[in-house]
DSSP file (Angstrom, degrees, kcal/mol; ACC not computed):
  #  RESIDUE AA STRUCTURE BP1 BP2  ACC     N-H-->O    O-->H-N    N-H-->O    O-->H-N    TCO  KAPPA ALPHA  PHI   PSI    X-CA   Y-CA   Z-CA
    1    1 A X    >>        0   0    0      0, 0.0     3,-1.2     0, 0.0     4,-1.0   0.000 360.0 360.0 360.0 -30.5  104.2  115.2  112.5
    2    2 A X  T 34  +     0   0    0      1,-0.3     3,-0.5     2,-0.2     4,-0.4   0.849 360.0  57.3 -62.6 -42.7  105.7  112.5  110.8
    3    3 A X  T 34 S+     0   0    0      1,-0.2    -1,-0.3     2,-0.2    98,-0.1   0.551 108.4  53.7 -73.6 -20.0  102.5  110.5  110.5
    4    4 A X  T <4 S+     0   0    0     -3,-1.2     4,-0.4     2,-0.2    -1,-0.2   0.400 106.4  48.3 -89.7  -8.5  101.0  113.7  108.5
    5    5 A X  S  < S+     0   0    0     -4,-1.0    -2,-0.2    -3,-0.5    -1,-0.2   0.458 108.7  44.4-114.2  15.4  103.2  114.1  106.3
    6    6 A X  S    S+     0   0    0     -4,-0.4    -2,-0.2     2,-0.2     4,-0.2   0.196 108.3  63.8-105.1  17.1  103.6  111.2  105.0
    7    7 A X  S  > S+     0   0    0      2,-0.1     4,-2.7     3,-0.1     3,-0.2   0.727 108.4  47.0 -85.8 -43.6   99.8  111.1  105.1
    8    8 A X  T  4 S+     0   0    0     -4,-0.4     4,-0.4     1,-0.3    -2,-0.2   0.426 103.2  58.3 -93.9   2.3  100.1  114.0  102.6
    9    9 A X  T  4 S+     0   0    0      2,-0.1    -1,-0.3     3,-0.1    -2,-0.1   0.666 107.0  46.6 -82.1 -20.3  102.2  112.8  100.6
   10   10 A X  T >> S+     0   0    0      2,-0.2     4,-4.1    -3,-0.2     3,-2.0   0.861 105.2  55.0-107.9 -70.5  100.2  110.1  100.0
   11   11 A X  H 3X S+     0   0    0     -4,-2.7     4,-1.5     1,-0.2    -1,-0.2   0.838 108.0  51.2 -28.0 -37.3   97.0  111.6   99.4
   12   12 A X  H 34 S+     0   0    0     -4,-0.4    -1,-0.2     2,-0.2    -2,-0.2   0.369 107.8  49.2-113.7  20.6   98.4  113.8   96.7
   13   13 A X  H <4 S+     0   0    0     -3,-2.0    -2,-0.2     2,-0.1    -1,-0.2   0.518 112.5  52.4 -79.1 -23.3  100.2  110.8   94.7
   14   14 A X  H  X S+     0   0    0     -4,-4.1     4,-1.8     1,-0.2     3,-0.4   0.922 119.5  34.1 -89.4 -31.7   96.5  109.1   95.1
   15   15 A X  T  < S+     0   0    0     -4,-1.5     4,-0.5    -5,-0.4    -1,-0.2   0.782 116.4  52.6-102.8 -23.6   94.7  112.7   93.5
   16   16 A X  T  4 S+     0   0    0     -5,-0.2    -1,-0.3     1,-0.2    -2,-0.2   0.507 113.9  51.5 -94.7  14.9   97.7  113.7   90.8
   17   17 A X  T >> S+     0   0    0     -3,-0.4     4,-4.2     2,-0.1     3,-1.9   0.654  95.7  62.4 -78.9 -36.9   97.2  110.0   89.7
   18   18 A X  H 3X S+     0   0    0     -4,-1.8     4,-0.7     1,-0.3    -2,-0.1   0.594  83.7  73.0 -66.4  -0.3   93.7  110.2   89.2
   19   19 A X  H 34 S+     0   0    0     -4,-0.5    -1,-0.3     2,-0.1    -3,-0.1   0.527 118.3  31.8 -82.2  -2.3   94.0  112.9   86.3
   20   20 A X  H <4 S+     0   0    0     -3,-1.9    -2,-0.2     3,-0.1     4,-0.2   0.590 122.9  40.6 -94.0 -64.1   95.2  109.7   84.8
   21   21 A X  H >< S+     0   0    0     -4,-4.2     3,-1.1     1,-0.2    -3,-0.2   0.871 110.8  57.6 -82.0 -29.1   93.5  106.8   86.2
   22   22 A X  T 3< S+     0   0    0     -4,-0.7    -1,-0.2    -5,-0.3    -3,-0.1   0.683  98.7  58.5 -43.2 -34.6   90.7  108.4   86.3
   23   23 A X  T 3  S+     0   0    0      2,-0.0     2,-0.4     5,-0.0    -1,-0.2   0.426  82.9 116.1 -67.9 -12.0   90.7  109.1   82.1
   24   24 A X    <   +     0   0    0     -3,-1.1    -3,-0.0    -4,-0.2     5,-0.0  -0.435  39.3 157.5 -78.0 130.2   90.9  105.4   81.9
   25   25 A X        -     0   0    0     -2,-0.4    -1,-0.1     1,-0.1    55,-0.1   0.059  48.3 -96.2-122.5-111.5   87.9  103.8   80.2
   26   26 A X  S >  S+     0   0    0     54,-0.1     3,-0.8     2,-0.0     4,-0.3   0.565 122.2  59.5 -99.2 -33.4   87.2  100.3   78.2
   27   27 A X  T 3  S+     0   0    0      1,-0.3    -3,-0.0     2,-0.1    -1,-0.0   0.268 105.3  47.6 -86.9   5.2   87.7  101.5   75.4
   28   28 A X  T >  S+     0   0    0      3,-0.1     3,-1.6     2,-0.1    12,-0.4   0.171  80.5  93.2-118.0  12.9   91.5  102.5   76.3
   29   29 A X  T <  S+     0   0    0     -3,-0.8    12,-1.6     1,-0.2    13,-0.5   0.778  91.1  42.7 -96.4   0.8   92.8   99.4   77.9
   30   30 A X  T 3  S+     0   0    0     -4,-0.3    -1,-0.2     9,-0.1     2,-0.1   0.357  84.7 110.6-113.6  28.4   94.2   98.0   74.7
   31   31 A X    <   -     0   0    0     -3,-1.6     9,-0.7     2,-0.0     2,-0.3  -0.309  49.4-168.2 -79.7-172.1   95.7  101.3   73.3
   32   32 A X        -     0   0    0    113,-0.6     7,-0.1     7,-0.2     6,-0.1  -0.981  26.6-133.0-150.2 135.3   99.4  100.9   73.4
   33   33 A X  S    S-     0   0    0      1,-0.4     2,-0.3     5,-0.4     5,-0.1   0.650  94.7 -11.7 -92.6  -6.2  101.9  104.1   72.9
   34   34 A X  S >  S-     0   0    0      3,-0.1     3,-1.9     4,-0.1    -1,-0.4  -0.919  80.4-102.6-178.9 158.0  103.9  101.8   70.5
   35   35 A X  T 3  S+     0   0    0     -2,-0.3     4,-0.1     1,-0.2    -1,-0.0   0.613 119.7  57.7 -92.0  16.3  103.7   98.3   69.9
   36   36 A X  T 3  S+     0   0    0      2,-0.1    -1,-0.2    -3,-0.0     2,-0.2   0.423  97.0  78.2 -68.3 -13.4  106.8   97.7   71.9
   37   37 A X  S <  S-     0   0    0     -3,-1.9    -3,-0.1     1,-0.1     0, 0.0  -0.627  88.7-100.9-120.2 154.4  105.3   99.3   75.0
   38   38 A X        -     0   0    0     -2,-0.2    -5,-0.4    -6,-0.1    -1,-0.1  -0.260  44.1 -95.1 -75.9 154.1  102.6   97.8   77.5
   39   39 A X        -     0   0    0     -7,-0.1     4,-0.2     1,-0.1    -7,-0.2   0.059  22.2-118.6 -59.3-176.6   98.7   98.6   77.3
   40   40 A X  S  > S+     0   0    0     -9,-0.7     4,-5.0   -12,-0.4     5,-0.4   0.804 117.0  56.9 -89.2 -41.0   97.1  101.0   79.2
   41   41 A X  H  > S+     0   0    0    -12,-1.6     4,-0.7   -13,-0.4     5,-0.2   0.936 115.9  37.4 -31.0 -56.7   95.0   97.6   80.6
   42   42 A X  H  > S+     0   0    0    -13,-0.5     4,-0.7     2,-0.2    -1,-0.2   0.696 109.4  51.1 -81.1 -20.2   98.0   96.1   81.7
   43   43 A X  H  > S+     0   0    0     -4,-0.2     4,-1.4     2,-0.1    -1,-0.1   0.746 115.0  57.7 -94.0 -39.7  100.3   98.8   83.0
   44   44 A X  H  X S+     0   0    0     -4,-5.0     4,-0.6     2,-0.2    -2,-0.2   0.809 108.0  46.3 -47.2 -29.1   96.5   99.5   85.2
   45   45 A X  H  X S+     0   0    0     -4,-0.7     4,-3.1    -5,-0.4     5,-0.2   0.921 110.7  51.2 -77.1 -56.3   96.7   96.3   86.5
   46   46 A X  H  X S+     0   0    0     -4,-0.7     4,-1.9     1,-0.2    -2,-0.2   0.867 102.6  53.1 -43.4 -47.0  100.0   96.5   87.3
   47   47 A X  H  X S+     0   0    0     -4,-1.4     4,-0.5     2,-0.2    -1,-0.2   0.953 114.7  48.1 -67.5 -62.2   99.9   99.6   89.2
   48   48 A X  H  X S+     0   0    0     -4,-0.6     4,-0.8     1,-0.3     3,-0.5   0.911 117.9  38.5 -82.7 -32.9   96.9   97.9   91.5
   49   49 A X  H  < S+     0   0    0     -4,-3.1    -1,-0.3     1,-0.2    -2,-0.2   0.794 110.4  57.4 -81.8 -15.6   98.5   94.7   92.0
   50   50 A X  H  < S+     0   0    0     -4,-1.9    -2,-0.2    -5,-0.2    -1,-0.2   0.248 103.4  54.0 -98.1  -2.1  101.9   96.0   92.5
   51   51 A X  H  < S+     0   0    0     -4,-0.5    -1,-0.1    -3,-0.5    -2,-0.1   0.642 119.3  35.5-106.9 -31.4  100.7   98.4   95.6
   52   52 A X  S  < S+     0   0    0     -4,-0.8    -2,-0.2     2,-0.2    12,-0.1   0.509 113.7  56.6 -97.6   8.8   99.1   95.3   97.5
   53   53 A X  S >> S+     0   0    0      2,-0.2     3,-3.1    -4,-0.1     4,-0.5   0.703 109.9  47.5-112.2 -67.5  101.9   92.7   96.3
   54   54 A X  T 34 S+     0   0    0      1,-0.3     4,-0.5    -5,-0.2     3,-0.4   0.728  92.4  76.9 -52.3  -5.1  104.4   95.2   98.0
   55   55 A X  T >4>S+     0   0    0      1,-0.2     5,-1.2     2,-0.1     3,-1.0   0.794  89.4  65.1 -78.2 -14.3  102.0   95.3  101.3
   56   56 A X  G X45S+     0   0    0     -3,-3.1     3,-0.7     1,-0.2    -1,-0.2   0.841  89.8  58.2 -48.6 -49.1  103.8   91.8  101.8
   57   57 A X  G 3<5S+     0   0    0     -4,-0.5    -1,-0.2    -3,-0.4    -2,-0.1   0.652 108.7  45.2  -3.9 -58.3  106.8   93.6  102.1
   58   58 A X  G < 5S-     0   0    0     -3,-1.0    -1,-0.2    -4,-0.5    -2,-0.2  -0.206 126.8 -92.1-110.8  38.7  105.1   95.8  105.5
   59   59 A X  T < 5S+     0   0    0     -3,-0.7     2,-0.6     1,-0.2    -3,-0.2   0.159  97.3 117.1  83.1 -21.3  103.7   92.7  106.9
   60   60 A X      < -     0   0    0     -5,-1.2     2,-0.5    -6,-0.1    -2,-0.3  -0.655  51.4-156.1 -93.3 125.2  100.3   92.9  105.3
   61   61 A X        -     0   0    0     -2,-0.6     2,-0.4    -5,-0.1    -8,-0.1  -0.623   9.1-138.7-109.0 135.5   99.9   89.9  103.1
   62   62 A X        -     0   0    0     -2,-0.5   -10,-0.0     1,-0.1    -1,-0.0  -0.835  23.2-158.3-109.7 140.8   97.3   89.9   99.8
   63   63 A X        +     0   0    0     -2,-0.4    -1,-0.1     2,-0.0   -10,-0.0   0.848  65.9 111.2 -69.4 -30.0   94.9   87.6   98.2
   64   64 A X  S    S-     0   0    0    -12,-0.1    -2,-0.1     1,-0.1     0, 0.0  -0.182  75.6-117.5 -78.2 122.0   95.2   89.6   94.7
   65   65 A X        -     0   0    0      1,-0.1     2,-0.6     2,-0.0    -1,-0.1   0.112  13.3-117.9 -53.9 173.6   96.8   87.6   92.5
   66   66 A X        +     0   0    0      1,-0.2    -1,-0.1     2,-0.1   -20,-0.0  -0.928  58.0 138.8-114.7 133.9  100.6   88.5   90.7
   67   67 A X  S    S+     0   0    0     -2,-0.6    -1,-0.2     4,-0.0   -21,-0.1   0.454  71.8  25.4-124.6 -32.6   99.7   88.7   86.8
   68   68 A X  S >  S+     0   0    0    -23,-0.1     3,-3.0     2,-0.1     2,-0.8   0.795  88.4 106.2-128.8 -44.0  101.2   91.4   85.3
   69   69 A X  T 3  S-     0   0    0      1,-0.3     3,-0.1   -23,-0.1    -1,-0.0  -0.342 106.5  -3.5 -59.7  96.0  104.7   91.9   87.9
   70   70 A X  T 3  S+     0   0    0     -2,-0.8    -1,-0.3     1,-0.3     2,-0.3   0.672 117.4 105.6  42.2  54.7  107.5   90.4   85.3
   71   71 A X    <   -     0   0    0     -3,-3.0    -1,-0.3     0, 0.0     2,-0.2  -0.944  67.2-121.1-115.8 163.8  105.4   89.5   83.0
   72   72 A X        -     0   0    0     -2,-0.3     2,-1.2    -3,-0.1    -3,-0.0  -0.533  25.4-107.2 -95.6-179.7  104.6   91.0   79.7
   73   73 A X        +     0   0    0     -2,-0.2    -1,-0.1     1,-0.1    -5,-0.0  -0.707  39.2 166.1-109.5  78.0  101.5   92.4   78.0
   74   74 A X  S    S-     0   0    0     -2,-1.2    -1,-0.1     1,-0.0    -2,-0.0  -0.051  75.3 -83.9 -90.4  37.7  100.6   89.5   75.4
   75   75 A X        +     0   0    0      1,-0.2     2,-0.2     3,-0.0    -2,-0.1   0.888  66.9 177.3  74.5  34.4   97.0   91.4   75.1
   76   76 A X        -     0   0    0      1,-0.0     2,-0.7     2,-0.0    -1,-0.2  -0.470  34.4-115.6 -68.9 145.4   95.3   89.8   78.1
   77   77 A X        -     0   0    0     -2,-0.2     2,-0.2   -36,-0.1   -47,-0.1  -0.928  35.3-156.4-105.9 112.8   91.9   91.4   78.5
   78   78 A X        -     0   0    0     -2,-0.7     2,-0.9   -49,-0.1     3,-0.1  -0.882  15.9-122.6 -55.5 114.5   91.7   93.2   81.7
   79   79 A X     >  -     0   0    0     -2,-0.2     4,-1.5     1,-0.2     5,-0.2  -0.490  12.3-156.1 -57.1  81.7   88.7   94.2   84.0
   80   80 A X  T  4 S+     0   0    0     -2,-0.9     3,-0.5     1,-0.2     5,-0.3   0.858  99.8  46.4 -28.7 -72.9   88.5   98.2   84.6
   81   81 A X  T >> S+     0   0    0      1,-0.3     3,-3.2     2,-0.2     4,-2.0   0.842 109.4  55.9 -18.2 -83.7   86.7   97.3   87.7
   82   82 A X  H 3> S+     0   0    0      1,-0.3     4,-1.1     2,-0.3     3,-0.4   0.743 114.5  28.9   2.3 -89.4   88.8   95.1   88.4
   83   83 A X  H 3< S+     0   0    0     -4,-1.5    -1,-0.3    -3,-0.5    -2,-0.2  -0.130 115.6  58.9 -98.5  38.5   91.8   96.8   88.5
   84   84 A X  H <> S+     0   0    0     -3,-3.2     4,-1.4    -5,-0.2    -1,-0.3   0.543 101.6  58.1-130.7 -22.3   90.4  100.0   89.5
   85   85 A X  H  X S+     0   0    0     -4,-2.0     4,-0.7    -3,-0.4    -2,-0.2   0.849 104.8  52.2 -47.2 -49.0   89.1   98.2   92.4
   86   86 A X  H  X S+     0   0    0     -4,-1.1     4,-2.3     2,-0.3     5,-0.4   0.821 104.2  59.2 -63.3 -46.1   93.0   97.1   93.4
   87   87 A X  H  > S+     0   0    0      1,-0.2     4,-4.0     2,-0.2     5,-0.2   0.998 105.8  42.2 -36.4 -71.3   93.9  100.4   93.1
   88   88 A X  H  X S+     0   0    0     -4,-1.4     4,-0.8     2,-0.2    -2,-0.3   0.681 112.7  56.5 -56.4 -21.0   91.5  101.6   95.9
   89   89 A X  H  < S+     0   0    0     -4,-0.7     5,-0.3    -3,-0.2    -1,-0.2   0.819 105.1  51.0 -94.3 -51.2   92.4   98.8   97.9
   90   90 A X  H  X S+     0   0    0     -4,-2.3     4,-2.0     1,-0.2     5,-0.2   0.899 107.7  50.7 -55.8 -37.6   96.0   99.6   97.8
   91   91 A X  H  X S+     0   0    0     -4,-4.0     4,-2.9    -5,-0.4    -1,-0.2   0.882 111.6  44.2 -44.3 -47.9   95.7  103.1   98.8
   92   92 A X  H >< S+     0   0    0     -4,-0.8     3,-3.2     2,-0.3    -3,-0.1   0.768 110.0  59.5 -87.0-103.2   93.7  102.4  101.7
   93   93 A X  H >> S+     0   0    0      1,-0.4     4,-1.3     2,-0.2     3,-0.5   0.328 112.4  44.1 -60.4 -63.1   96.3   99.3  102.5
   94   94 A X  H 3X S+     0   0    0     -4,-2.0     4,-1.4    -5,-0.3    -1,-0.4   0.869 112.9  49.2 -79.9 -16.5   98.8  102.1  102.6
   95   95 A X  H <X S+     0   0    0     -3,-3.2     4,-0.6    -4,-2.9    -1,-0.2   0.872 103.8  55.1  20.8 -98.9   96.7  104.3  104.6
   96   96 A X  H X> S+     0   0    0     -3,-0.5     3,-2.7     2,-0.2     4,-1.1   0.916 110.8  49.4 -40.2 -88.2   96.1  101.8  106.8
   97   97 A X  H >X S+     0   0    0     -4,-1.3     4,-2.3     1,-0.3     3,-1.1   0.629 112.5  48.0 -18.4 -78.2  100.5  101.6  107.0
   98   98 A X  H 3< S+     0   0    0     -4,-1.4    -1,-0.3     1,-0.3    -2,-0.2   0.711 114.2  43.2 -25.5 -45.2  100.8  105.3  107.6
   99   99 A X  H << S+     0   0    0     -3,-2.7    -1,-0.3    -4,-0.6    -2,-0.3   0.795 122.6  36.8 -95.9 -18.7   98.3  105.6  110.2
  100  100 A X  H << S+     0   0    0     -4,-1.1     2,-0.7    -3,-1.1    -2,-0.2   0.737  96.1  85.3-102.5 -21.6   99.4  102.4  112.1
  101  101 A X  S  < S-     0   0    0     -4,-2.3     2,-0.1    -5,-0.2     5,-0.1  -0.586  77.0-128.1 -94.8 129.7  103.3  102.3  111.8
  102  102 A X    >>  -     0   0    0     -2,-0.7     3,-2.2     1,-0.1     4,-1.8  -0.320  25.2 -97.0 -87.2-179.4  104.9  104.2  114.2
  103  103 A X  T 34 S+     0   0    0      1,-0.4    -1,-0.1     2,-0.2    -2,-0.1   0.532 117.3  44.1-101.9 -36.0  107.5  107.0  113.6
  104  104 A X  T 34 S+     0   0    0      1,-0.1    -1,-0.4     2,-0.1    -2,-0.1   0.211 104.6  59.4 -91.2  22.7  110.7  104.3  114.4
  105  105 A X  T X4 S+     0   0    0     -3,-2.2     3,-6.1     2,-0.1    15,-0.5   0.720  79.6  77.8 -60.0 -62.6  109.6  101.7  112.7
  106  106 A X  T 3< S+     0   0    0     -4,-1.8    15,-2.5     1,-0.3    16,-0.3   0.727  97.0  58.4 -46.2 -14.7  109.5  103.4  109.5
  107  107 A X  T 3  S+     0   0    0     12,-0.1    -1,-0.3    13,-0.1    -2,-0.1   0.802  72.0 119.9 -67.9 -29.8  113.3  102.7  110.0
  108  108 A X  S <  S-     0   0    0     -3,-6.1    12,-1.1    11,-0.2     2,-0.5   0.040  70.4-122.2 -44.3 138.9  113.0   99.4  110.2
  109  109 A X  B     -A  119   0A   0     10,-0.2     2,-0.3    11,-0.1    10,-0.3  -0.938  22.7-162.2-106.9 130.2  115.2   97.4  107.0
  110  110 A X        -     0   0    0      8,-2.3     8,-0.4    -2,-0.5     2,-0.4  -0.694  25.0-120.3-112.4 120.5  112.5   95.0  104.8
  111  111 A X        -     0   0    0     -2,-0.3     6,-0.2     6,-0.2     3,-0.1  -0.766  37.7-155.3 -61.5 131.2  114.8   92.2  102.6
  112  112 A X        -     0   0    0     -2,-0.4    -1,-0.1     1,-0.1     5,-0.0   0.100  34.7-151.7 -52.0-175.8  114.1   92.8   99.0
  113  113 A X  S    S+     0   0    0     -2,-0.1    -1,-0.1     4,-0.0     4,-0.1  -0.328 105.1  29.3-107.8 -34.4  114.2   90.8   96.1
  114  114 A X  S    S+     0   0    0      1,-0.2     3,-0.1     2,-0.1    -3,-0.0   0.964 131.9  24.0 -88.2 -26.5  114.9   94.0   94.1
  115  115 A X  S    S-     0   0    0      1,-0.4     2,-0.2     3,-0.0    -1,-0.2   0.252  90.8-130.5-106.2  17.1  116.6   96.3   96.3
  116  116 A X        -     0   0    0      2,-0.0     2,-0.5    -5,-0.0    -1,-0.4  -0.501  68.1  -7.7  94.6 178.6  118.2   94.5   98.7
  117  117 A X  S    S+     0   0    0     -6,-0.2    -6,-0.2    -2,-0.2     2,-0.2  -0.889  76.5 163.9 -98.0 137.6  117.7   95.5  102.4
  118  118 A X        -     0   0    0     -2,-0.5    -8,-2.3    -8,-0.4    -2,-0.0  -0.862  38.3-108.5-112.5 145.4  115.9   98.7  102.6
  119  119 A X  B  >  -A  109   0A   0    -10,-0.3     4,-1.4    -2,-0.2   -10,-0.2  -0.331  36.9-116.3 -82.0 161.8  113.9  100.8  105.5
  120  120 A X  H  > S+     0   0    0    -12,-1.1     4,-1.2   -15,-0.5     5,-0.2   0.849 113.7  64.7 -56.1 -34.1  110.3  100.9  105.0
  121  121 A X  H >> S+     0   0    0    -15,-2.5     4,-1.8     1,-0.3     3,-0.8   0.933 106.0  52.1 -64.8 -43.4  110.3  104.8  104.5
  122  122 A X  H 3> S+     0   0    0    -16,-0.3     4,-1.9     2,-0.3    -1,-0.3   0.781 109.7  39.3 -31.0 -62.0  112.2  103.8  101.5
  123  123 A X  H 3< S+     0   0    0     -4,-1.4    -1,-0.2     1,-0.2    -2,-0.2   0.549 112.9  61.8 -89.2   5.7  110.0  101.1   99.8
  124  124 A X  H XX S+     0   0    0     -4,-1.2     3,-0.8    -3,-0.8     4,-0.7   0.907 103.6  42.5 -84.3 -62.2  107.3  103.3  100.8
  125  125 A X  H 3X S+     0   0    0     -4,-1.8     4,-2.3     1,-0.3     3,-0.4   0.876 117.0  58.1 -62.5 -49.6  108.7  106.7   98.4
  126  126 A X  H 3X S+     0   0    0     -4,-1.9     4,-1.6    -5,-0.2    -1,-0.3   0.833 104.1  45.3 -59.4 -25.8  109.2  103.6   96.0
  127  127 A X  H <> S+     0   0    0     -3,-0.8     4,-1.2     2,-0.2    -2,-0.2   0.867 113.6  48.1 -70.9 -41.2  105.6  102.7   96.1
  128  128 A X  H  < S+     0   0    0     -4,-0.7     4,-0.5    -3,-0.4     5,-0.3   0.772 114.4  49.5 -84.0 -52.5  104.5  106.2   95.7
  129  129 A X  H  X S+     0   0    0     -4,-2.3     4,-1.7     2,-0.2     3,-0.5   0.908 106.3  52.1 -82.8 -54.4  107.1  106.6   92.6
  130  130 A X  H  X S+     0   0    0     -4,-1.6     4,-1.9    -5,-0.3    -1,-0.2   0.813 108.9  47.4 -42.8 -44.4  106.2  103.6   90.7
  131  131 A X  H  < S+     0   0    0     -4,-1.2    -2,-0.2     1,-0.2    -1,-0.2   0.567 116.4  46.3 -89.7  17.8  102.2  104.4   90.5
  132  132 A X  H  > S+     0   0    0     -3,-0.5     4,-2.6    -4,-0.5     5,-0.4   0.488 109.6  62.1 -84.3 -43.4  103.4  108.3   89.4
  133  133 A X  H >< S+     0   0    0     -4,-1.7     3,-0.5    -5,-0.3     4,-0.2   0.895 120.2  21.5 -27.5 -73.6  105.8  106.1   86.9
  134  134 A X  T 3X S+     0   0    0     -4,-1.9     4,-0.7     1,-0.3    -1,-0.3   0.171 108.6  71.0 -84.2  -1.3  102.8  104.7   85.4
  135  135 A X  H 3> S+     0   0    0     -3,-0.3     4,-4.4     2,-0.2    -1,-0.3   0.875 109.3  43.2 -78.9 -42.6  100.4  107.2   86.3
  136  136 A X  H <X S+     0   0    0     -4,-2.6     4,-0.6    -3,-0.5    -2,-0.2   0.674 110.7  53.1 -82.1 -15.0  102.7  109.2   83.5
  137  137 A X  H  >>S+     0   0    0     -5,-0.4     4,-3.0    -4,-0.2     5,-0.7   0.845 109.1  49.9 -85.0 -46.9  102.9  106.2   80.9
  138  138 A X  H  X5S+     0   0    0     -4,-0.7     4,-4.7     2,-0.2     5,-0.3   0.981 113.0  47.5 -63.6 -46.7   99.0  105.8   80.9
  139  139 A X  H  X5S+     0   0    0     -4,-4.4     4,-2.1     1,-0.2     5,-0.4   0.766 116.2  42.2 -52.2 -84.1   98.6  109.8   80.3
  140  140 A X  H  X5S+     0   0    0     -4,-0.6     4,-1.0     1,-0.4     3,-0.4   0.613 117.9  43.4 -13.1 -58.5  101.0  109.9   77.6
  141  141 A X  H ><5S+     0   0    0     -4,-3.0     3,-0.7     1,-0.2     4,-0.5   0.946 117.9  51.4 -78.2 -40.5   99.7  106.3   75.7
  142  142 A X  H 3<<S+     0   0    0     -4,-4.7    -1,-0.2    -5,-0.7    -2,-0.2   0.875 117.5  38.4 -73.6  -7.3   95.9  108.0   76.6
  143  143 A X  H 3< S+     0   0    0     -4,-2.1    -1,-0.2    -3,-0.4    -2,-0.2   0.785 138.4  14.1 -83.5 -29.6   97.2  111.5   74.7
  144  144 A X    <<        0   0    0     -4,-1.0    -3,-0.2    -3,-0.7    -2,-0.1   0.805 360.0 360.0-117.1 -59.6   99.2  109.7   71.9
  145  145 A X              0   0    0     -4,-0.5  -113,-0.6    -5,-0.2    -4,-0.1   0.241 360.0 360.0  -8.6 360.0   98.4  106.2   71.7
């Protein structure tokens, strides 16, 4: 049971994101909701590199470079493709996680650098929380911006 609901959980962060990531087009990846706040390009990027940078974390290691994870948004021109591609690959990376880690495992405590030691189920709901974070910063900048 365990493995299906975190199955559904997952699935329906990937579809109430996409009323978001889905809106994105070329022509929005250098609005900005203020000019203190990061692009829509750059918080998209983020969001797709920051789901396979964290598969490191669950043993699964990524080629996709770190650009955007503590850095700021000095107007670097970002690839929709691109980073709509890293998106789809993290989901399916955590998928992949869900459907292969079994039910005590998920117990298991991962070393941080930001939280410390933590269980996977843990940095998992954090994974999940961060692209809804930003799912909600990209609506907002694509409503207001």
């Amino acid at each position: 049971m365990q493995k299906e609901i975190l199955a559904e959980m997952l699935v329906q962060n990937q579809l109430t994101n996409s009323f978001a990531f889905g809106k994105i087009t070329n022509e929005d990846l250098p609005k900005r909701l203020n000019e203190q706040t990061a692009s829509v390009g750059f918080i998209y990027r983020h969001v797709g590199e920051t789901m396979n940078l964290f598969g490191y974390f669950f043993g699964i290691p990524s080629e996709i470079p770190n650009t955007t994870m503590g850095q700021q948004d000095t107007g670097q021109d970002f690839d929709l493709e691109i980073s709509h591609s890293y998106v789809e690959k993290g989901y399916a990376m955590l998928k992949k996680l869900v459907e292969e880690t079994t039910d005590a495992d998920w117990l298991t405590e991962i070393d941080t650098p930001f939280f410390g030691k933590v269980s996977k189920i843990r940095l998992f709901s954090h994974v999940l929380f961060h692209n809804s974070h930003h799912a909600g910063q990209i609506s907002l900048t694509l409503s207001k911006g």
